[in-house]
C-alpha positions in Angstrom: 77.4 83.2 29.0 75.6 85.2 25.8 73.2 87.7 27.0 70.3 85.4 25.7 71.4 82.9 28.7 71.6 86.1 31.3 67.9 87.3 30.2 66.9 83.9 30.7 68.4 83.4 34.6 66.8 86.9 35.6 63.6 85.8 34.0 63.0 82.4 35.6 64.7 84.4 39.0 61.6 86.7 39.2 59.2 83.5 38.2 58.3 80.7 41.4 58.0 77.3 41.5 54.9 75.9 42.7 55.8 72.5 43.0 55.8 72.5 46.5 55.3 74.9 50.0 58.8 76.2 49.4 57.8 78.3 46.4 61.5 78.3 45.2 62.4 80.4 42.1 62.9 79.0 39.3 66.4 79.8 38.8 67.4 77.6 41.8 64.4 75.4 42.6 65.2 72.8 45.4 62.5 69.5 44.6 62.6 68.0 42.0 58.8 68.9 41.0 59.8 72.3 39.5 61.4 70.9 36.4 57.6 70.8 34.9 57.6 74.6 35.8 60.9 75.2 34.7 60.6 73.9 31.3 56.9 75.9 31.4 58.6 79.1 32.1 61.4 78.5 29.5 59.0 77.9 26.7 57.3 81.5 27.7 60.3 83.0 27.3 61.4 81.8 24.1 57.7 82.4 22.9 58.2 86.0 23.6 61.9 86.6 21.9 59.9 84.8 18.5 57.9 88.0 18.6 
């Protein structure tokens, strides 16, 4: 795992998924809804490393 991938698990760890009551994070969501929120959170992230 490249330190890239490491930021990235701690980053979607501290964001939740709101897909659902459960309010999961991100890093191990349990419905399937949180893909959406997922793929939101990773195109944040790789927004901020472009800057």
């Amino acid at each position: 795992m490249n330190k890239e991938n490491i930021e990235l698990k701690e980053y979607l760890t501290r964001m939740n998924c709101r897909g659902c009551y459960n309010h999961c994070p991100l890093s191990n969501p349990i419905c399937r809804r949180s893909k959406i929120f997922i793929d939101e959170a990773i195109e944040k992230f790789n927004n901020k490393l472009k800057k």
